[in-house]
N, C-alpha and C positions, 0 to 999 in steps of 0.2 A: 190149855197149857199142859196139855198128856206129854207121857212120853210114848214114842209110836216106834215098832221095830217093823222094820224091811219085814216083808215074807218072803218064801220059798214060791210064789206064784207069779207069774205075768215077771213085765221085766221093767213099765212106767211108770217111774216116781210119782207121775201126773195122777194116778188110777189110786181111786180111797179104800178098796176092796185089797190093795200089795201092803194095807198099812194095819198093823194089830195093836193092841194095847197091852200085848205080852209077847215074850219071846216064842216062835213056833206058833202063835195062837191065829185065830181064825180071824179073815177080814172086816174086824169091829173098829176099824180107828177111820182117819179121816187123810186126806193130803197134808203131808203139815204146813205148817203157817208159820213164821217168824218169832211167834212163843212158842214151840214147840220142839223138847229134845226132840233127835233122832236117832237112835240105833241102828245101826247091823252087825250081826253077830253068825255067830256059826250055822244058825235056822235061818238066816238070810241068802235069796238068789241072786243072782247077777240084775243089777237096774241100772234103768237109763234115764237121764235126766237130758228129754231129747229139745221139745220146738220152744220149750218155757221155761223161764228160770227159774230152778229150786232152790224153796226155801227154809232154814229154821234156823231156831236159838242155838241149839249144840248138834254138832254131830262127832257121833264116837263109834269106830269102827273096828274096835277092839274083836279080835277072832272071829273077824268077818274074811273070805276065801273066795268066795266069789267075783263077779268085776263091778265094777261103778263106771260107768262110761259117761263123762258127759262131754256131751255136743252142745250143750247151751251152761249158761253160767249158773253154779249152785252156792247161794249169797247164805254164811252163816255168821248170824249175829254175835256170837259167844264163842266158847271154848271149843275145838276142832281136837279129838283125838284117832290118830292113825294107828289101824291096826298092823305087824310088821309083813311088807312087802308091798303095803298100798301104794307107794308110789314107786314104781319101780321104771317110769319114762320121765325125769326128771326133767327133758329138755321141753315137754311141752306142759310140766304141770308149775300154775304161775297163783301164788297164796298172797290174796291180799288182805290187809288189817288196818282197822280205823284208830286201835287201841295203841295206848303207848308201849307198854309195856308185855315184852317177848321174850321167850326161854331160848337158849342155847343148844342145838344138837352136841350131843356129846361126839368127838369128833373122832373118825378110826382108826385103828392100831397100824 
């Protein structure tokens, strides 16, 4: 139940050696798993979540710049934060939730 931040190396979620146990930090963590936050942040590269679906507890990509591409589906059991500009193809990105209760985009000027 770590939390794991993306690395700046390789580009598949799939790969335990893209996963650290610190921000910037060397490839010590594991793929994550379904307990498992996830980070990407600004020491994070572009990844891809390509032939198998990814998984974890939270993911927060607060002053993450890079892309997240996924071609297969990336299942998060908890709390989902978007860093700003993450979604910026909104016709194909589709959020589902099991949970009841849901926050309000604040809506623009």
């Amino acid at each position: 139940m770590p939390t794991l931040y993306y690395r700046n190396s390789g580009t598949d979620w799939h790969t335990a050696s893209n996963w650290s146990l610190s921000s910037g930090g060397v490839g010590d963590g594991s793929v994550p798993t379904s307990s498992d936050d996830v980070i990407f942040d600004s020491n994070s590269g572009n990844c891809i979540v390509a032939t198998t679906t990814g998984v974890c507890k939270t993911f927060n990509s607060t002053g993450y710049t890079s892309t997240l591409t996924l071609n297969n589906t990336l299942t998060v059991s908890g709390n989902v934060t978007f860093g700003v500009g993450m979604l910026s193809d909104r016709k194909s990105t589709r959020l589902n939730s099991s949970h009841s209760r849901a926050s309000r985009m604040p809506s623009s000027a």
